[in-house]
N, C-alpha and C positions, 0 to 999 in steps of 0.2 A: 245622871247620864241615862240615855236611852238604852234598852234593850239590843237594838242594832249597832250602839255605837260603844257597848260592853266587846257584843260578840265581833266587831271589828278590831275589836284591841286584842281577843284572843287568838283571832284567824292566824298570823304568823307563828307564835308559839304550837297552836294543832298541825300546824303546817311544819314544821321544822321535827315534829315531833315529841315534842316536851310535853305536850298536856294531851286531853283529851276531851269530846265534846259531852256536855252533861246531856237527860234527857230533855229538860226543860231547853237549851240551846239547838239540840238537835232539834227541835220541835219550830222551836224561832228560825232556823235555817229551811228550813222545808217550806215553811209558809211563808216566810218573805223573799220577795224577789232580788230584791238590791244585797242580801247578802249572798243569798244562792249563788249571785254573779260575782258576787266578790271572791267569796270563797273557790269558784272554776278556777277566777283569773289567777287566782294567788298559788292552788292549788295544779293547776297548769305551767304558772314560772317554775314552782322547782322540781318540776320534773322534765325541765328544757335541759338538753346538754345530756342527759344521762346516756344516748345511745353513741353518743360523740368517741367516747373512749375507746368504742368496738370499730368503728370506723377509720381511727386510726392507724397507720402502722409503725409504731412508735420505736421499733428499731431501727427502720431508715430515717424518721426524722432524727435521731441518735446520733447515727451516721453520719447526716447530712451537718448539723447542728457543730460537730466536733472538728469536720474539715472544714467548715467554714469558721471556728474558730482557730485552730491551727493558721488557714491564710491569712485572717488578720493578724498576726503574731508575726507574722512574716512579712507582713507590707509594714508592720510596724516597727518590725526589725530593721528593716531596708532603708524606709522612714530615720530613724536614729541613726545611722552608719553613714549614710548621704549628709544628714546634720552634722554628723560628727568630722568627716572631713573637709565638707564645706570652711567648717568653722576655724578647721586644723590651715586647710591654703588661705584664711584670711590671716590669721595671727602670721603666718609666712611669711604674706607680701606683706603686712604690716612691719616686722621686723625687718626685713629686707631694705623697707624703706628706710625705714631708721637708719640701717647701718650704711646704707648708700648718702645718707645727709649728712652721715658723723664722719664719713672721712673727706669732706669739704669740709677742715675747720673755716671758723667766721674771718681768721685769720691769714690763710689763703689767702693767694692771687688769681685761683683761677683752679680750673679742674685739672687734677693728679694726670700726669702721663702713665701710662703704662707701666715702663718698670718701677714708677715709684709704686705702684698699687700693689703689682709684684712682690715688692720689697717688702709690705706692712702684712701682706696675706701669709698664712700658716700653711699652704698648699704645699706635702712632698711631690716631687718631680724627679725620683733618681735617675731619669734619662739627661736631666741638664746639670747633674754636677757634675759631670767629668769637664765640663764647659770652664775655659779661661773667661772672667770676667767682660774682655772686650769683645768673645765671642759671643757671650749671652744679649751683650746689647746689639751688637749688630745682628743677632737673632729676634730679640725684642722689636729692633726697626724695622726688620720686614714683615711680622706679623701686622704693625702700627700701620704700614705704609700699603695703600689702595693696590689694588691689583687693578694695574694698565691693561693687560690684555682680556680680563676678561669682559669688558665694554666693548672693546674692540671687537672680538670673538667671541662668539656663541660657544660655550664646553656643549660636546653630545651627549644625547643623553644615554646612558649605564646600559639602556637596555639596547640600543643601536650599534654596541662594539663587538666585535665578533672576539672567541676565546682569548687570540691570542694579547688583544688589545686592554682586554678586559685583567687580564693576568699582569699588562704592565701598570697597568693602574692600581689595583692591588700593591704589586710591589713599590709603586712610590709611595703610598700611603705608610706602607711598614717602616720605609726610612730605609 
């Protein structure tokens, strides 16, 4: 191997600082060009960066670096909670359906009227036990049954009634 192509295998090791240049290399470095330039270039990369750290202000990038990790915590939070409820109203409506199919047995004639549905539901209502059976159903039939006059007639709207009207509406609602 040539003399320049020794002292190009040592340039990174003098350059990093591990070794150092003998006389005879230093001598080979002064008189040839192509290492002179090599050793600048080599000897100029690692000294790129070094004033970089001063330039810095590495408490606000601290700063900066923390709340920006913090807000992704938090979209990523928000992220997971929006999935998680998504996930929770499909299972929902998926059971929902379910149980809206299962009480059409195959066996039926046809879709459950009211009070039968009534009757198979767990719902407490202690407003309707004091209720004699045939009053529960002719309570059932008029919930069942269309309301005539409201096609006919327009209801006003809530915010158009003045106190007194507003109070009897109120009171029909409490029963």
């Amino acid at each position: 191997m040539s003399e320049c192509g020794l002292l190009s295998d040592r340039i990174p090791a003098v350059a990093l600082g591990r070794a150092g240049w003998t006389a005879q290399e230093r001598q080979h470095l002064d008189a040839c060009p192509a290492c002179k330039q090599e050793w600048e270039i080599v000897r100029g990369a690692g000294l790129l960066g070094q004033d970089v750290e001063e330039r810095l202000d590495l408490h606000t990038i601290t700063v900066s670096l923390r709340q920006r990790l913090q807000s992704d915590r938090q979209v990523e939070h928000l992220r997971r909670r929006t999935l998680t409820v998504g996930s929770l109203a499909a299972a929902a409506g998926i059971v929902i359906a379910l149980w809206t199919a299962s009480t059409n047995a195959p066996g039926d004639s046809g879709p459950m009227t009211g009070s039968l549905v009534a009757g198979r539901l767990a719902i407490p209502l202690p407003e309707l036990q004091s209720l004699e059976p045939a009053e529960l159903d002719s309570l059932l039939q008029t919930i069942d049954e269309p309301n005539a006059r409201s096609a006919a007639v327009e209801d006003p709207d809530l915010g158009d009634l003045n106190s007194e009207e507003l109070q009897s509406v109120l009171d029909s609602w409490e029963g």
